[in-house]
C-alpha positions as CSV (number, residue, x, y, z in Angstrom):
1,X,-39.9,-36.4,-41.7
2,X,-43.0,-34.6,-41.4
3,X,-43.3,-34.5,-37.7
4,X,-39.3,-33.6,-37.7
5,X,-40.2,-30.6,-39.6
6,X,-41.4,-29.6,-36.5
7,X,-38.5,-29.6,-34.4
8,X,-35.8,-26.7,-34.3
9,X,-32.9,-25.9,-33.7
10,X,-33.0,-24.3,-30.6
11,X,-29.8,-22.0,-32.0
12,X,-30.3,-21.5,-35.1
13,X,-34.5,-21.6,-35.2
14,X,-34.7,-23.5,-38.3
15,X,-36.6,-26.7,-38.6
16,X,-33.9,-30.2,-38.5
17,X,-35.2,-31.2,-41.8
18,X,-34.4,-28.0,-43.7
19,X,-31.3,-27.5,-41.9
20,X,-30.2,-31.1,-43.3
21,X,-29.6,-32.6,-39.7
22,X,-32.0,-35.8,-40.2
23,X,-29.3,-38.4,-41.7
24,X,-30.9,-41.2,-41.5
25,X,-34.2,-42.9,-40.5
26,X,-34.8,-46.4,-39.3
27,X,-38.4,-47.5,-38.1
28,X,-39.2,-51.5,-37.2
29,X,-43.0,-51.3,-36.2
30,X,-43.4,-48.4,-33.3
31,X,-39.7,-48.4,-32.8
32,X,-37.9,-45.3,-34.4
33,X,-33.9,-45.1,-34.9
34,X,-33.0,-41.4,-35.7
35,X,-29.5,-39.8,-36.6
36,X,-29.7,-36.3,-36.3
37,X,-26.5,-34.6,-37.3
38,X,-25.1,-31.7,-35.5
39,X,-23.5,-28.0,-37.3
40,X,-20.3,-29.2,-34.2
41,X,-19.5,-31.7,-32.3
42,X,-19.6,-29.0,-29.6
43,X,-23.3,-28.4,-29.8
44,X,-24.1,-26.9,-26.5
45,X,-28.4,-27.8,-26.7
46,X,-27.9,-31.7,-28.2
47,X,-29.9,-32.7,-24.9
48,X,-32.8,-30.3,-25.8
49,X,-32.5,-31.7,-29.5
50,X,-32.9,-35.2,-28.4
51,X,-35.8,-34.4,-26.0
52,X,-37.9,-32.4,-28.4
53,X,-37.1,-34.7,-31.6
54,X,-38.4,-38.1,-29.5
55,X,-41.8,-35.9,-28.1
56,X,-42.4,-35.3,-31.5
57,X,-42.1,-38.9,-32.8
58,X,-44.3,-40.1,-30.1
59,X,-46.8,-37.5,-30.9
60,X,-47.1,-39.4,-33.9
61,X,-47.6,-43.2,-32.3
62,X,-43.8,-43.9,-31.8
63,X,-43.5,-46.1,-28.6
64,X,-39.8,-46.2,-28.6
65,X,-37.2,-43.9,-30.0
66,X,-33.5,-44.0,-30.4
67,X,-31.1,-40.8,-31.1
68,X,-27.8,-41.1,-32.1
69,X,-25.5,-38.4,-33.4
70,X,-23.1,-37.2,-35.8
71,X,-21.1,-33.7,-36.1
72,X,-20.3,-31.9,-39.5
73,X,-18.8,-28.5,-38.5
74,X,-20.6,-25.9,-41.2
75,X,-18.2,-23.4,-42.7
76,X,-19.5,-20.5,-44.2
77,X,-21.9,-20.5,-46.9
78,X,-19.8,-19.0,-49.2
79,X,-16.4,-19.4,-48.4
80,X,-13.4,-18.0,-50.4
81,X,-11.6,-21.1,-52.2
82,X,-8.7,-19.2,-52.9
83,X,-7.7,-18.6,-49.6
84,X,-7.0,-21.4,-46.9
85,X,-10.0,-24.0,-48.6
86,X,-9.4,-26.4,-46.5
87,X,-10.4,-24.8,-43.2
88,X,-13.5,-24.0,-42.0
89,X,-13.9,-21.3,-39.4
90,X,-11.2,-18.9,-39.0
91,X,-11.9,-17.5,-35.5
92,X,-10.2,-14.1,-34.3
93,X,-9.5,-13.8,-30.1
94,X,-8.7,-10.7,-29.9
95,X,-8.7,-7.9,-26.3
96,X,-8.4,-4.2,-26.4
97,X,-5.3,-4.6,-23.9
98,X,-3.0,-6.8,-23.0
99,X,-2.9,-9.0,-19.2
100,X,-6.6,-10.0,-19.9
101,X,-5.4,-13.6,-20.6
102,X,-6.5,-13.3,-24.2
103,X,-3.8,-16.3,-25.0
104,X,-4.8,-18.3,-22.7
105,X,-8.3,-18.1,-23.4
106,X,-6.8,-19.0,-27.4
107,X,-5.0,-22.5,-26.3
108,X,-8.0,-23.7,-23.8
109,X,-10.6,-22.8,-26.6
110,X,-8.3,-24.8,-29.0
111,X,-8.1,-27.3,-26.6
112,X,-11.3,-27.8,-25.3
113,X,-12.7,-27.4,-28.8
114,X,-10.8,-30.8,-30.0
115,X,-12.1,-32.0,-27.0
116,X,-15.5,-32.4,-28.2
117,X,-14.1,-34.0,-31.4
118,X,-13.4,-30.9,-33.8
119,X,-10.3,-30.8,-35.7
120,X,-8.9,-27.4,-34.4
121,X,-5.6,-25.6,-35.5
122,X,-4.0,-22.7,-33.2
123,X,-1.9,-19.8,-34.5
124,X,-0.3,-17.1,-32.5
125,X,0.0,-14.6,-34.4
126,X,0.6,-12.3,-31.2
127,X,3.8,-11.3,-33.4
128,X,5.2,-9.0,-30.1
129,X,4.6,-11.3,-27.5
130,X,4.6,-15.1,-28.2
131,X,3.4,-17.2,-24.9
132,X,1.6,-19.8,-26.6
133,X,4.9,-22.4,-27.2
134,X,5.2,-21.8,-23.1
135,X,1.3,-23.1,-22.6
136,X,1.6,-25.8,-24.7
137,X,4.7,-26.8,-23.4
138,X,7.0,-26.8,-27.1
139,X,9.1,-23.6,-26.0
140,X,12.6,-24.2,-27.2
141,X,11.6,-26.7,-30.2
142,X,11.7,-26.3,-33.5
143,X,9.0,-27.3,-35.6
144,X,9.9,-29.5,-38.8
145,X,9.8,-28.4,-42.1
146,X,9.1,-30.2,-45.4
147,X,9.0,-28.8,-49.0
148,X,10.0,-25.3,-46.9
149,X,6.9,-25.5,-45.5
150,X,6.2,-25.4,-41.5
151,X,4.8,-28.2,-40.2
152,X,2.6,-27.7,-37.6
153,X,3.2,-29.2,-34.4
154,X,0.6,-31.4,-33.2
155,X,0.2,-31.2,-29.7
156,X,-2.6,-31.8,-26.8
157,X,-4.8,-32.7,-29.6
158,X,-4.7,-29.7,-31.7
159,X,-2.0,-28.0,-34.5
160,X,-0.3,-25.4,-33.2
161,X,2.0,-23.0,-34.8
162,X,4.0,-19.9,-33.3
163,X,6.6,-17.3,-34.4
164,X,7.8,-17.9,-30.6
165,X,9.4,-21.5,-32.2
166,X,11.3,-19.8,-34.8
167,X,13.1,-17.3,-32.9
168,X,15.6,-17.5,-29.8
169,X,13.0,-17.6,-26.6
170,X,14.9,-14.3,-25.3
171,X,15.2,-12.1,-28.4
172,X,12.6,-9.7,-28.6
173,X,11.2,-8.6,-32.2
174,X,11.4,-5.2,-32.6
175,X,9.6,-4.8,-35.9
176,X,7.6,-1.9,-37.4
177,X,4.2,-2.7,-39.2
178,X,4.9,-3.8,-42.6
179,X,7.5,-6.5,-41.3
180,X,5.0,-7.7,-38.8
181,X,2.0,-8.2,-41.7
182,X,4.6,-10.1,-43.5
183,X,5.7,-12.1,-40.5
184,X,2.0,-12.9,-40.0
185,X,0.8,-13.6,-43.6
186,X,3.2,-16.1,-44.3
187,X,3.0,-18.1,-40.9
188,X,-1.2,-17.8,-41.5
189,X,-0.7,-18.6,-45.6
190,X,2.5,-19.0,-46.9
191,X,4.9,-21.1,-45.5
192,X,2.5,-23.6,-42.9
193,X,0.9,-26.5,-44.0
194,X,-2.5,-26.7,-42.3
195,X,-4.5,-29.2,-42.3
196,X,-8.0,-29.5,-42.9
197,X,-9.7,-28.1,-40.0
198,X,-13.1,-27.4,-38.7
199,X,-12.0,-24.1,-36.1
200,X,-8.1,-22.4,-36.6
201,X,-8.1,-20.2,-33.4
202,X,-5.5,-17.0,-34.2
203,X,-4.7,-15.4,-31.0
204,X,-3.8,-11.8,-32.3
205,X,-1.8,-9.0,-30.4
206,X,-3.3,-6.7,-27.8
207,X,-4.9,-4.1,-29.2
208,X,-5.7,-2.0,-32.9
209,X,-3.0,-2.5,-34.6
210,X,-1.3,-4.1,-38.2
211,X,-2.2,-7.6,-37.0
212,X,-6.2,-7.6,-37.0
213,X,-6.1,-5.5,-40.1
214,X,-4.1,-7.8,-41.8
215,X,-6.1,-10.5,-40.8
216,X,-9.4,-9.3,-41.6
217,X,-8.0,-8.3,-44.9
218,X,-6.3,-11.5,-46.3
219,X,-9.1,-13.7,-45.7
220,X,-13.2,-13.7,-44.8
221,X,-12.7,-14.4,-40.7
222,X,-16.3,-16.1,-39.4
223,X,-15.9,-14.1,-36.7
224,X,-13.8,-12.7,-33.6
225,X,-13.7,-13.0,-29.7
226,X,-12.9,-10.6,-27.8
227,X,-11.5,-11.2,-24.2
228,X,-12.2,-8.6,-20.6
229,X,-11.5,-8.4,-17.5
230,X,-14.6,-7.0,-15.3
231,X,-12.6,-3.3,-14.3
232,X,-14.1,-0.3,-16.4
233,X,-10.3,0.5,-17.5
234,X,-10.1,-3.0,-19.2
235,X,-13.7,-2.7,-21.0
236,X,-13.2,0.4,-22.5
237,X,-10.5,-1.0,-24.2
238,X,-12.5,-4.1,-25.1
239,X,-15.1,-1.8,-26.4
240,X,-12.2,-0.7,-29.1
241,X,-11.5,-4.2,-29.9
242,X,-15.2,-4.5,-30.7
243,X,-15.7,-1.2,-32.6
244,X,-12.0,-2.3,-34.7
245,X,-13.5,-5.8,-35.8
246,X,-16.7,-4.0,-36.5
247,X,-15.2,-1.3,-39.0
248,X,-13.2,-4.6,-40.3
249,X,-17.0,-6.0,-40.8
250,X,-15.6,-9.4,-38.6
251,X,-18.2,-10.4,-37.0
252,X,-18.3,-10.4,-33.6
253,X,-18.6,-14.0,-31.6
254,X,-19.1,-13.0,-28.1
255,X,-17.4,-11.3,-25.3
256,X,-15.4,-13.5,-22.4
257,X,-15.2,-12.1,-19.4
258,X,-11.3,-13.6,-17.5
259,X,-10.6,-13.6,-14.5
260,X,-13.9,-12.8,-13.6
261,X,-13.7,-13.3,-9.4
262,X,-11.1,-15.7,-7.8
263,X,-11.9,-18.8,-6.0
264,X,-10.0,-19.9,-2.4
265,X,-8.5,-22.8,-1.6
266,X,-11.7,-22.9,0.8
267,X,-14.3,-22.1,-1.9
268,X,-15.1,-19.2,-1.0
269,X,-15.3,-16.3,-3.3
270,X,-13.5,-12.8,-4.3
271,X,-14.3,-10.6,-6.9
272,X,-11.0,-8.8,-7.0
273,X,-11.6,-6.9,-10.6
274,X,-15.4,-6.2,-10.0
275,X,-17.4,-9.2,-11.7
276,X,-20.1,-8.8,-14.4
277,X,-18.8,-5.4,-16.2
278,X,-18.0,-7.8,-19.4
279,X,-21.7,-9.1,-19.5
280,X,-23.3,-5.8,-19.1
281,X,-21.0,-4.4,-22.2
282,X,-22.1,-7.2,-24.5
283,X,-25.6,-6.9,-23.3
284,X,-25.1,-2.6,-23.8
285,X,-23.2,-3.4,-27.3
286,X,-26.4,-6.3,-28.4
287,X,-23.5,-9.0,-28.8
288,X,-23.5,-12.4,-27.2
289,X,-22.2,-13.2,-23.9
290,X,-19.9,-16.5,-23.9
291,X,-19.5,-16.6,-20.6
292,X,-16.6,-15.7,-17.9
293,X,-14.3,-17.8,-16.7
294,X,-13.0,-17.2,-13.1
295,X,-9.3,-17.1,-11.6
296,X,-8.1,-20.4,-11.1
297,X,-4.8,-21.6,-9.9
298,X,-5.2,-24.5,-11.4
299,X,-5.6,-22.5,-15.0
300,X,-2.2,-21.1,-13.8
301,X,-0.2,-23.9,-12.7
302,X,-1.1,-26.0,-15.7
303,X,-0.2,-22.8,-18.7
304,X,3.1,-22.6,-16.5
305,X,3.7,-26.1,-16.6
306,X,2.5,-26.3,-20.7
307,X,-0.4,-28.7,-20.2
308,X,-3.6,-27.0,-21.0
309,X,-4.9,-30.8,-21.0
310,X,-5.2,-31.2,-17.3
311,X,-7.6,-27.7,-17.4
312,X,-9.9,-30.4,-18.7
313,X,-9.2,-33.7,-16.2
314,X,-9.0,-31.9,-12.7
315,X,-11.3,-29.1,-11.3
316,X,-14.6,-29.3,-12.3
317,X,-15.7,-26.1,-11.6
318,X,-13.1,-25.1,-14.0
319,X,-13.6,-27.8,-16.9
320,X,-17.1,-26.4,-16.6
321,X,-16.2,-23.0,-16.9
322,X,-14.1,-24.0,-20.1
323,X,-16.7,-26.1,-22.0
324,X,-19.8,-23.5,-21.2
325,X,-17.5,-20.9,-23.3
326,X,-16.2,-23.1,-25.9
327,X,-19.5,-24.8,-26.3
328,X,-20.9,-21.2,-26.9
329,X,-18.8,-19.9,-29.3
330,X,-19.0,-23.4,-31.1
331,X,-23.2,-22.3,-31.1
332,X,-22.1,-18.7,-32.8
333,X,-20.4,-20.1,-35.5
334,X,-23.3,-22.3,-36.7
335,X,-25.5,-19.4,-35.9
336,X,-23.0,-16.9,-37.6
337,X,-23.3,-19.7,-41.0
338,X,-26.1,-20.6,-40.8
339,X,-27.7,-17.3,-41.0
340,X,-30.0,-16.2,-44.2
341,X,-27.4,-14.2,-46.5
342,X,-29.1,-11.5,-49.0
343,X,-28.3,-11.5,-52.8
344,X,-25.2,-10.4,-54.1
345,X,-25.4,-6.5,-55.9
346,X,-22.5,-6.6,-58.1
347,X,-22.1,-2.8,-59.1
348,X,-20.4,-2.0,-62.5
């Protein structure tokens, strides 16, 4: 334990031992059996671990060593228990604009989040524009009820719940503010039976609207993504997503840059929007970079066709692309709870 002391997490820069990752040790002569376990399945340095936890142990005369591992998604420190208790991480995806693929950056984080091995939920809560129910292929069914309750539709390994299943696919919802925060609270709280879950991805509206307010407001978010394209129109609008969450005091995650060049059938390269604006806004603004995630048909073909699965089983080069970002923003949240919280001032 002593020489595991020495070993951080290269995240979160806290030693294994006081983090609580060391589960359990098993030594038979200069053999050592370690369980380390992981703040998410979707650790994105668990090589690095490894390597530096079995230098360390045969620093100290250990001739082999074994590492195996478990995943305990950390939720905040502190988390409200009056409020959705049974989920960890509620995590905002949010874009100054709409067309920057902020949806379908929602379902393939969802997706490839449960892909790892969380237990993820998805909500689109884009009130204005529901497209989820088309990516994930359940437009047209309605989702079953019990105790008037919604229950969540489980679906390419995730829940998933939309106001685009209660509705008629055609009818557009022409609703002013208030009806829209109500619309939204009780799909988020009321009247949907969530699970427990380690991530529940809301994919909000475009823009600064009732939506993230209402959001940020009914419950303590661990934190908000917020999607780009590379073109200078589309980040200044990002920049107002940011500035919104920031004023909301949600944390902010990490900027995605989408559709960040487009890739021939040849392989060849094109960087129709411009490529890198994104990165150089976070790195401007001092927020993480979660990575971009280039245009794709195959991203295309399978959100048409309602199988975000196959984004994971076919290109690699885009199954890559998809597990660098949600493998990131898996790292932020345990960074995000992990962090050292000051003392409460209560004020009277």
């Amino acid at each position: 334990m002593t020489a595991l002391a020495g070993v951080q997490d290269p995240e979160i820069h806290k030693d294994l031992v006081s983090l609580n990752m060391v589960r359990e040790i098993g030594i038979d002569g200069a053999a050592v059996n370690v369980q380390i376990e992981l703040t998410t399945p979707a650790c994105p340095l668990k090589e690095t671990i490894e390597r530096d936890v079995e230098a360390a142990l045969r620093q100290i005369g250990a001739e082999a060593v074994r590492v195996s591992f478990s995943a305990n998604t950390r939720g905040a420190a502190a988390p409200r228990k009056d409020v959705l208790p049974q989920i960890k991480n509620v995590v905002a995806v949010g874009a100054g604009k709409g067309g920057v693929g902020k949806s379908t950056l929602a379902v393939n984080l969802a997706v490839g989040l449960a892909q790892f091995g969380a237990k993820v939920g998805l909500l689109d809560g884009d009130i204005y524009g529901p497209s989820i129910p088309t990516m994930l292929g359940i437009k047209g069914i309605q989702p079953q009820i019990r105790n008037s309750q919604i229950m969540p539709f489980w679906v390419h390994g995730i829940f998933a719940v939309s106001i685009g299943s209660l509705v008629p696919t055609d009818k557009p919802l022409i609703w002013r503010g208030p009806m829209a925060h109500g619309a939204f609270k009780q799909l988020l709280m009321d009247n949907t039976l969530w699970p427990p879950l380690d991530y529940l991805i809301v994919d909000l509206p475009p823009g600064t609207g009732d939506v993230p307010l209402t959001l940020c407001q009914l419950l303590p978010i661990t934190g908000a993504v917020v999607v780009a394209t590379p073109q200078q129109v589309a980040l200044d609008d990002a920049v107002r997503a940011v500035r919104m969450f920031q004023q909301l005091q949600a944390p902010i995650l990490g900027i995605v840059e989408n559709m960040s060049y487009f890739v021939s059938p040849d392989g060849s390269e094109s960087d129709i929007f411009g490529r890198g604006g994104a990165e150089k806004a976070a790195r401007e603004m001092q927020l993480p970079y979660l990575g971009e995630l280039p245009l794709f048909p195959e991203l295309r073909v399978n959100s048409d066709a309602g199988d975000p699965t196959k984004n994971f089983q076919g290109n690699p080069k885009l199954r890559d692309a998809l597990n660098h970002i949600c493998q990131a923003l898996a790292g932020q949240v345990s960074i995000r709870n992990l962090q050292t919280k000051g003392p409460d001032l209560n004020i009277t």
